[in-house]
C-alpha positions, 0 to 999 in steps of 0.5 A, a space after each residue: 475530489 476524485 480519486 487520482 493516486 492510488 497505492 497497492 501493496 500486496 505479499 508475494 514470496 520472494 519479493 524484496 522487504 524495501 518493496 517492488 515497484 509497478 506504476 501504471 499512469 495516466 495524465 490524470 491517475 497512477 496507481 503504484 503496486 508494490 510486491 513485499 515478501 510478508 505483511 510486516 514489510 508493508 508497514 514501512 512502504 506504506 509509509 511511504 505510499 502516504 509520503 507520496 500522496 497517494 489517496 487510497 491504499 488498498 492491502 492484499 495477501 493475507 495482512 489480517 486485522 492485526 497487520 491491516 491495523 499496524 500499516 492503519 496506524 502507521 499512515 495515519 487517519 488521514 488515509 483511506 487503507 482498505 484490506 482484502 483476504 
């Protein structure tokens, strides 16, 4: 199956903890970013991602292993979540 829902979350300062949203689509993929103040808010939102169907979630802004692990365990094994440093 190809890839056609993707979620992004990244840390930013200032960004609200419920999460900013951008999504980019086209008639055959989207991609939701979602900007978090800090690597805890992500838990929550990623939840939610995998609420949405998104295939693949990829975390960017320092999550570490320990966070990348929390927002892993939240959405379940059934989710891809990649996490970049």
């Amino acid at each position: 199956m190809a890839l056609s829902k993707f979620g992004f979350v990244v840390t930013g300062a200032g960004f609200e903890p419920a999460g900013q949203r951008v999504v980019l689509s086209t008639d055959v993929f989207e991609m939701i970013a979602v900007g978090v103040p800090a690597a805890a808010d992500a838990v929550a939102v990623a939840r939610q991602l995998a609420s949405e169907g998104v295939q693949l979630l990829e975390l960017c802004g320092g999550f570490g292993p320990v966070w990348t692990a929390k927002v892993i365990e939240a959405v379940g094994p059934g989710l891809p979540v990649g996490a970049v440093g």
